[in-house]
C-alpha positions in Angstrom: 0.0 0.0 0.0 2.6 2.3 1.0 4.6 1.7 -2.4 1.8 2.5 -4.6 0.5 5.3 -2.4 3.8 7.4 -2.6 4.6 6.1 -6.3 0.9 7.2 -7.8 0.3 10.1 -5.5 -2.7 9.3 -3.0 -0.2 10.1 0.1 2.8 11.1 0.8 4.8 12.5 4.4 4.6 16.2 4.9 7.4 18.2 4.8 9.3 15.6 2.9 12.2 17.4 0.9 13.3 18.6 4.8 15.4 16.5 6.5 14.7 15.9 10.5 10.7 17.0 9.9 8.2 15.8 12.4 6.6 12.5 11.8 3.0 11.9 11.6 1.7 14.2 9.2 1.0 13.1 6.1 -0.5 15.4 2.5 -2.9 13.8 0.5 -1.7 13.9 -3.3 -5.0 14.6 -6.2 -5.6 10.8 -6.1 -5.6 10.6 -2.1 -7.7 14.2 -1.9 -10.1 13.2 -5.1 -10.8 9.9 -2.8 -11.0 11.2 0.4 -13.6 14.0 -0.6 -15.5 11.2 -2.4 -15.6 9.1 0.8 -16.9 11.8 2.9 -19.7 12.5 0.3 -20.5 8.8 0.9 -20.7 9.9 4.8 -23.0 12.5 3.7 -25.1 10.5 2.1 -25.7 7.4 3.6 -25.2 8.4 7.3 -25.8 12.6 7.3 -28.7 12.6 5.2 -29.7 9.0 5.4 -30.5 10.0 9.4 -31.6 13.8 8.8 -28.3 15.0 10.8 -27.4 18.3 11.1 -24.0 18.9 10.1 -21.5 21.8 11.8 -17.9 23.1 11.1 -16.5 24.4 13.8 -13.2 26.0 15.1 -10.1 23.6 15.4 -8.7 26.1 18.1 -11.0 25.7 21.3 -10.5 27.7 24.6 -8.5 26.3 27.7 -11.9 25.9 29.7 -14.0 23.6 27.1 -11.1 20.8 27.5 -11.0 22.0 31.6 -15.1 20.8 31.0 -14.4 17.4 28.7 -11.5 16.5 31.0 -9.2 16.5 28.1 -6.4 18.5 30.5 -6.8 16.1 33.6 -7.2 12.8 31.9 -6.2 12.9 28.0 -3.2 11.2 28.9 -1.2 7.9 27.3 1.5 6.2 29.6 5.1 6.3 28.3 8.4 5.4 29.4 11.8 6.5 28.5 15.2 4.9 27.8 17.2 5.7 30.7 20.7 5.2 28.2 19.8 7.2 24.9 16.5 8.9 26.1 14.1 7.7 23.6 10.5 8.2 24.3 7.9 5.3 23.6 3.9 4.6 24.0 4.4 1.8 26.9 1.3 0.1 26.3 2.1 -0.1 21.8 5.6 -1.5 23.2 3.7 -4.3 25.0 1.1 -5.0 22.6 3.7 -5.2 19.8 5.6 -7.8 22.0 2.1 -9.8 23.5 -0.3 -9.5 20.6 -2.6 -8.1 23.5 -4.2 -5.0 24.0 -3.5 -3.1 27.0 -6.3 -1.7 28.6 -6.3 2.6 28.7 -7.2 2.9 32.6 -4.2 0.1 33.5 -2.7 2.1 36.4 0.8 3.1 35.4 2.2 0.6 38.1 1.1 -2.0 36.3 2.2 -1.1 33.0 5.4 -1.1 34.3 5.3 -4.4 35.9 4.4 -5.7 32.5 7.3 -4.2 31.0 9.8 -6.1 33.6 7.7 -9.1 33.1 8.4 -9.2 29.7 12.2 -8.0 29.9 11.9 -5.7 27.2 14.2 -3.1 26.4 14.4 0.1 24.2 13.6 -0.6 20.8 16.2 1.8 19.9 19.6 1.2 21.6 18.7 -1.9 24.2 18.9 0.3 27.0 16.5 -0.1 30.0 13.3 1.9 30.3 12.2 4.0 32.9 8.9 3.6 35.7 5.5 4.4 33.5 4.0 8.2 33.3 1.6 9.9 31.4 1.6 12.3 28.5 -1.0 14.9 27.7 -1.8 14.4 23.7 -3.8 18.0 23.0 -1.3 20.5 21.6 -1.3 23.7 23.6 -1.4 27.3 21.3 -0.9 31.1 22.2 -3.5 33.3 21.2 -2.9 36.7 20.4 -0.9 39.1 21.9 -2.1 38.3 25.2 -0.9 34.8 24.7 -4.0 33.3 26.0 -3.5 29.8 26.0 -5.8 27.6 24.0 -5.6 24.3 22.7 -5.7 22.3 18.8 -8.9 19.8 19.6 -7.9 16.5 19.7 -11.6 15.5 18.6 -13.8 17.1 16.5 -16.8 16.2 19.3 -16.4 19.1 21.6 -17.2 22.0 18.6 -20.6 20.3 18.8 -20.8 20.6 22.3 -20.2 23.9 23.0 -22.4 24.7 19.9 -25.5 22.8 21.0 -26.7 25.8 22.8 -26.3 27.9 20.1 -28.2 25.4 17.7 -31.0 24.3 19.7 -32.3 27.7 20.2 -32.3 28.7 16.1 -34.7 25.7 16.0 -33.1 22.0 16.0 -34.9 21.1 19.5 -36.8 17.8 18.2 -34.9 15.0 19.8 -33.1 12.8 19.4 -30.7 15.4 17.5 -27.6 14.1 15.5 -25.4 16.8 15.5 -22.3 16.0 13.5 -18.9 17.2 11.8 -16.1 16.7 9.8 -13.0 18.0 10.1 -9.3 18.2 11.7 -8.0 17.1 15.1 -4.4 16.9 16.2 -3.3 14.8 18.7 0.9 15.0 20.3 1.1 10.8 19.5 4.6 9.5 20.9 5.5 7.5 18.6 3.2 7.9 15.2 3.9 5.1 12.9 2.5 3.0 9.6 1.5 5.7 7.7 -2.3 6.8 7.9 -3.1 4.1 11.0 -1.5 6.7 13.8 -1.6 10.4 13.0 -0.8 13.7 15.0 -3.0 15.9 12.2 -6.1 13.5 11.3 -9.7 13.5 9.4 -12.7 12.7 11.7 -16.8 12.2 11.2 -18.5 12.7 14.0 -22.1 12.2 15.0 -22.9 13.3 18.4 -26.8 12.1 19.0 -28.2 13.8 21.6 -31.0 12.3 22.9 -34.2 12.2 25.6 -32.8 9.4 28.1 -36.5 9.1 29.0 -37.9 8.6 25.7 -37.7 5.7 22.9 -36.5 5.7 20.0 -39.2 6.5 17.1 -40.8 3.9 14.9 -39.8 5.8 11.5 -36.0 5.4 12.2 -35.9 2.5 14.3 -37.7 0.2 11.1 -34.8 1.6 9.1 -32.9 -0.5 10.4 -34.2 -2.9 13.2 -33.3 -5.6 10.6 -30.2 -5.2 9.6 -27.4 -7.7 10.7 -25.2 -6.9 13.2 -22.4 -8.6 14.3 -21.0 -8.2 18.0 -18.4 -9.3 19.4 -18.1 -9.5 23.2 -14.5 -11.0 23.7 -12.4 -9.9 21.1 -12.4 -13.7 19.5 -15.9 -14.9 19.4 -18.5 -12.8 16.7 -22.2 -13.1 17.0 -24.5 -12.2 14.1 -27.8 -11.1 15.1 -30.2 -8.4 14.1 -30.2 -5.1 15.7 -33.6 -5.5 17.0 -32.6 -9.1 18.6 -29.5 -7.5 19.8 -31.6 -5.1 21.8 -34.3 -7.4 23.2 -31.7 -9.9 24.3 -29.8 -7.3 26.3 -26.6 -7.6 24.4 -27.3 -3.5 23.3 -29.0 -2.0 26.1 -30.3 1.3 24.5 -32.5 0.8 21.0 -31.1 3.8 20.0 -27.7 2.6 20.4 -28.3 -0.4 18.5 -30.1 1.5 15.8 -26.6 4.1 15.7 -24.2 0.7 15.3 -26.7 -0.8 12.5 -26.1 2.5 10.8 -22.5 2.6 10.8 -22.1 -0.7 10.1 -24.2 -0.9 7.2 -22.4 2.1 5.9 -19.3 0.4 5.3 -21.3 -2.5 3.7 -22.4 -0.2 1.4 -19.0 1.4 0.6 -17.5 -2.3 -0.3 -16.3 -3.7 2.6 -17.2 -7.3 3.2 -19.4 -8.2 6.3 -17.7 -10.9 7.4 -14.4 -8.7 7.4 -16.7 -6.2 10.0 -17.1 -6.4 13.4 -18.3 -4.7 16.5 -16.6 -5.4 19.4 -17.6 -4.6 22.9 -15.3 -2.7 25.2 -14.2 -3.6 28.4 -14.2 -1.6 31.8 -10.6 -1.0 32.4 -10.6 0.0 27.9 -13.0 2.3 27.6 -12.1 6.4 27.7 -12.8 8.1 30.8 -16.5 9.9 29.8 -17.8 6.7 28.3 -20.5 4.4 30.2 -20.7 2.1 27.4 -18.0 1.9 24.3 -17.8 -0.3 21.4 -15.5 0.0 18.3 -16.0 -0.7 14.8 -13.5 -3.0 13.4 -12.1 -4.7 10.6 -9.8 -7.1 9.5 -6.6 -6.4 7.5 -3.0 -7.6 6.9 -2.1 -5.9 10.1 -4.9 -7.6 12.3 -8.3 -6.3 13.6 -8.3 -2.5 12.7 -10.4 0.4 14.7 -12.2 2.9 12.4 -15.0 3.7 14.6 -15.5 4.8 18.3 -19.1 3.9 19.1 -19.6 5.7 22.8 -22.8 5.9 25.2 -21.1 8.9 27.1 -24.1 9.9 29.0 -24.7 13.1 30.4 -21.1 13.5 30.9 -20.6 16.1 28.4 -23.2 18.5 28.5 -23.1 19.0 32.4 -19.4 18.9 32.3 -19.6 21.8 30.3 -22.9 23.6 32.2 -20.7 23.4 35.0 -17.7 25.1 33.7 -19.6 27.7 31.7 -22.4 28.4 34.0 -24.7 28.4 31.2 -28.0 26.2 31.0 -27.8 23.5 28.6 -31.0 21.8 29.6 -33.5 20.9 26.9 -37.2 20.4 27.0 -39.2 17.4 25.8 -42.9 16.9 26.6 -42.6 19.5 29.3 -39.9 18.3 31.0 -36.4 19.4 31.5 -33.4 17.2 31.2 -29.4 17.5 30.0 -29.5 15.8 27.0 -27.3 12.1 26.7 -25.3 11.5 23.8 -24.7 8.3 21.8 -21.3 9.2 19.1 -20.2 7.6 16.7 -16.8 9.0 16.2 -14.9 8.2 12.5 -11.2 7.9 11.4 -11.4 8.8 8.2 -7.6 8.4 7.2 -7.8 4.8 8.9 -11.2 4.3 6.7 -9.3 5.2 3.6 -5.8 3.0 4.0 -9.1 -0.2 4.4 -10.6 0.7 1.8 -7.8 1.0 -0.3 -6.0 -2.2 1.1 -9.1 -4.2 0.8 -10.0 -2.7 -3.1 -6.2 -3.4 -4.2 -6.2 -7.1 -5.6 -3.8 -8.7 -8.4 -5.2 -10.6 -11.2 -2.6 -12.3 -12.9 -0.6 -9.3 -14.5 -2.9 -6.7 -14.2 -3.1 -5.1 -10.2 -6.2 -3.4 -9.8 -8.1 -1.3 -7.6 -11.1 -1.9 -7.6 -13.1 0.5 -5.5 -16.4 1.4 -6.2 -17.2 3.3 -9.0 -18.6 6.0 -7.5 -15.9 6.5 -4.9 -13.1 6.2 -7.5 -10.5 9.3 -7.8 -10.2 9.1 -11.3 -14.1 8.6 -13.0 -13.1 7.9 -16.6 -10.0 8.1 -18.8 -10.1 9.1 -22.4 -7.6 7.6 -24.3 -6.8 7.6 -28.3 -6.3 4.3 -30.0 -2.5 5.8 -31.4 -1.3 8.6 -31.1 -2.1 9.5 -34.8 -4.8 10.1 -37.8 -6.3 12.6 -36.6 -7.2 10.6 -32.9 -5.9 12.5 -30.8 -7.8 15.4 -31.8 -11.1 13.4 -31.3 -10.1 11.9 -28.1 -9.2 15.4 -26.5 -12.9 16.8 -27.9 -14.5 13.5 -26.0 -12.2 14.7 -23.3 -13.5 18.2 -23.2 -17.1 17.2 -23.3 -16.8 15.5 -20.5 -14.5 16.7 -17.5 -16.9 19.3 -16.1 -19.4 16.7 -15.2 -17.0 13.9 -14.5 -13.3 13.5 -12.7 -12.1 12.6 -16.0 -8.3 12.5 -17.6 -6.4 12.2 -21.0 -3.8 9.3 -21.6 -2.0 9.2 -24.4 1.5 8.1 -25.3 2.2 4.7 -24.3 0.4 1.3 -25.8 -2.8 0.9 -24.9 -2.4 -2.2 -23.1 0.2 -0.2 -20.8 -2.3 3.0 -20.4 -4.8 0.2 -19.5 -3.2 -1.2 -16.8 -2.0 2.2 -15.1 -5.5 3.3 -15.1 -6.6 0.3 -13.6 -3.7 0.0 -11.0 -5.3 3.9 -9.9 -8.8 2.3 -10.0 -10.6 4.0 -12.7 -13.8 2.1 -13.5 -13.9 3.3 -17.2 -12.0 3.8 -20.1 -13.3 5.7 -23.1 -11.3 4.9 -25.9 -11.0 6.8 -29.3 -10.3 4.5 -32.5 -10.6 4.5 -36.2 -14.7 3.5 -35.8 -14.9 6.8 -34.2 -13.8 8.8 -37.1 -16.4 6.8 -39.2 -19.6 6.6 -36.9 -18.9 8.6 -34.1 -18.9 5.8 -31.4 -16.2 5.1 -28.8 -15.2 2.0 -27.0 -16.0 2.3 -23.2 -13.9 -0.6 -20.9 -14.8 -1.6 -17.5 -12.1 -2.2 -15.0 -13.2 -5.0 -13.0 -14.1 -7.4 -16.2 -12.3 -5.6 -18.7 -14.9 -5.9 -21.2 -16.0 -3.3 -24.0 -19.1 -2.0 -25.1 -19.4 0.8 -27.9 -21.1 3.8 -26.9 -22.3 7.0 -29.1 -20.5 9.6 -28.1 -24.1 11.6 -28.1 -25.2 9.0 -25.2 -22.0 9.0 -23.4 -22.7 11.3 -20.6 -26.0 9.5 -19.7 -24.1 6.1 -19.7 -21.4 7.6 -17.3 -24.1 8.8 -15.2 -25.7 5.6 -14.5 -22.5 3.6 -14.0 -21.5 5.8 -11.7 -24.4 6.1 -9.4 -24.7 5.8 -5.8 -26.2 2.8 -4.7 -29.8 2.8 -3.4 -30.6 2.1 0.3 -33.6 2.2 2.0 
């Protein structure tokens, strides 16, 4: 993946021409951005408007007291440990999982972290040396603000904007609950030790959905039959999976709220619908000493790759913590009213790493077939739409092929190839994952008709040029849910 992410241009690291910049920041090249803004469209669709959420953009620098309120500066912490020979910092518990194959869990006192590390005899990956006792690290990144230097802080989760903005929102008219407020955008978290590319960032993508929601009320008939039937499948001890609909997930007690079972059937049937395979899905139940410190109930979305069982979602019931964290900190009521009463709204989130999301799909759509490697994403979320390409690079083709090109690359992502054998342009193209080729030949010239390929079977199908736009359109539809 790497490889063919730095040699075609969908990611690359930042500041890479410097020598000694900071790891974990990573540009998106055109094929990485064209793919990335194509996923989050899909987000749009089939979880934004799918679910009538209201979508937000707020600021990425927040004030000192809204992370005082989330708990971000007392408890946004990871445990690290120092070589006591060459200094060298690393995450403790990604040292002992590397070694174990185990996760560690995030409330493990310190203590024990360290215990582990003797247990184990290991040593600084670096230089041998021995490591230090255990201690935490706060992630956020702190900023000066203006002459004053006030301090403030980069969010390390695109959540709290929502938060802070609920107020604001709920009075302008979005007081029906339960209210998906969500967001996509930037957070920046200080990681130790970032590593394999996309997986562990300091500058990340997120979408977010913050539901906020009536403990006291159930979930309502017209979303909840959405969904109630879709196939979920839990997993409660990291090696067993259960599949099970989301209704009989809820009446057996293995959800306990409907409208967090309805909130995981979403999510999960997103990704279906983007291309991943079910059986590589799963949603796996949290334990008490691994969930973060605001939730009451956590479970992640996962799925499988080359490097194991992958998170790309944070699925959290976090209560009331939130909102009357903040009322407290602010002094400002952030109660709501529902069939005359008064309550702080609870939120359910559902809280997305894009970049993670991308590397899966990408690793999962990238297949070789014989010769020919190909990635075969779907067509609608493809970077590159169509290709025109001329037959030679002759009689008067060229010239046809750039008018086909023309008509076409306002409505569509579309390029021109040209230069190289067809059979070489053909399996570039498909090694980028563009679903269709529009090639230019001599029967052009004579009926005006072009030969339109399709990347997953490679077959052909003439097309007049008059009908090609329709044609594109269709094959490059969203999919239909209901």
């Amino acid at each position: 993946m790497m490889e063919l992410a730095l040699r075609r241009g969908f990611y690359f690291p930042s500041c890479e021409i410097y020598d000694g910049a900071p790891a974990g920041f990573w540009d998106y090249g055109p094929l990485g951005t064209a793919l990335k803004n194509r996923f989050v469209e899909a987000w749009r669709r089939y979880v934004v408007r799918y679910d009538g959420m209201v979508e937000l953009d707020g600021s990425v620098i927040m004030a000192k007291d809204v992370f005082v309120a989330s708990g971000h500066l007392e408890s946004f912490a990871d445990p690290i440990t120092r070589c006591t020979r060459c200094g060298s910092v690393f995450r403790a518990d990604r040292l002992l999982q590397e070694r174990t194959g185990r996760i560690v869990p995030e409330r493990l006192p310190d203590s024990e972290i360290y215990a582990m590390i003797l247990e184990e005899g290991l040593k600084c990956p670096s230089c041998g040396g021995q490591l230090s006792e255990v201690t935490r690290f706060n992630m956020m990144f702190k900023v000066s603000v203006g002459g004053e230097g006030t301090e403030a802080y980069l969010r390390p989760e695109t959540c709290q904007s929502l938060f802070v903005d609920f107020l604001r929102v709920y009075k302008i008219g979005w007081s029906k609950f339960p209210l998906p407020l969500c967001q996509f955008g930037k957070s920046f978290r200080n990681e130790i030790s970032p590593r394999q590319g996309l997986l562990r960032l300091r500058e990340f993508y997120q979408a977010e959905v913050e539901v906020l929601f009536d403990p006291e009320e159930e979930l309502d008939e017209r979303r909840w039959s959405r969904l109630r039937g879709q196939v979920l499948r839990l997993s409660q001890d990291a090696e067993s999976v259960t599949e099970i609909t989301a209704e009989e997930a809820w009446r057996e007690g293995l959800v306990p709220l409907k409208i967090e079972a309805y909130y995981l059937a979403l999510i999960q049937k997103f990704y279906e619908t983007i291309g991943i395979e079910r059986s590589k899905i799963r949603l796996r139940r949290l334990g008490e000493d691994e969930k973060p410190f605001y939730a009451r109930e956590s479970w992640d979305v996962e799925v499988q790759t080359s490097l194991g069982w992958l998170e790309l979602v944070a699925c959290n019931y976090r209560g009331d913590y939130d909102l009357s964290g903040h009322m407290r900190v602010s002094g400002k009521d952030l109660t709501a009213f529902n069939k005359g009463r008064k309550f702080v709204p609870h939120v359910f989130e559902l809280s997305m790493g894009v970049d993670r999301s991308l590397y899966v799909l990408l690793e999962h759509k990238l297949v070789r077939e014989g010769r020919r490697r190909v990635l075969k994403l779907p067509p609608y979320l493809a970077p590159v739409q169509v290709a025109v390409l001329p037959l030679v690079d002759r009689d008067g083709l060229p010239e046809k092929a750039m008018e086909v090109y023309e008509m076409l690359r306002i409505d569509f992502d579309a390029v021109y190839e040209a230069g190289d054998t067809i059979g070489k342009r053909y399996h570039m193209l498909d090694e980028i994952g563009v679903p269709y080729c529009v090639t230019v030949d001599h029967q052009t010239l004579q009926d005006e008709t072009v030969t339109v390929r399709d990347r997953d079977t490679t077959r052909q199908e003439r097309v007049p040029i008059s009908g090609l736009k329709a044609w594109l359109s269709k094959a490059l539809a969203y999919p239909e849910i209901r």
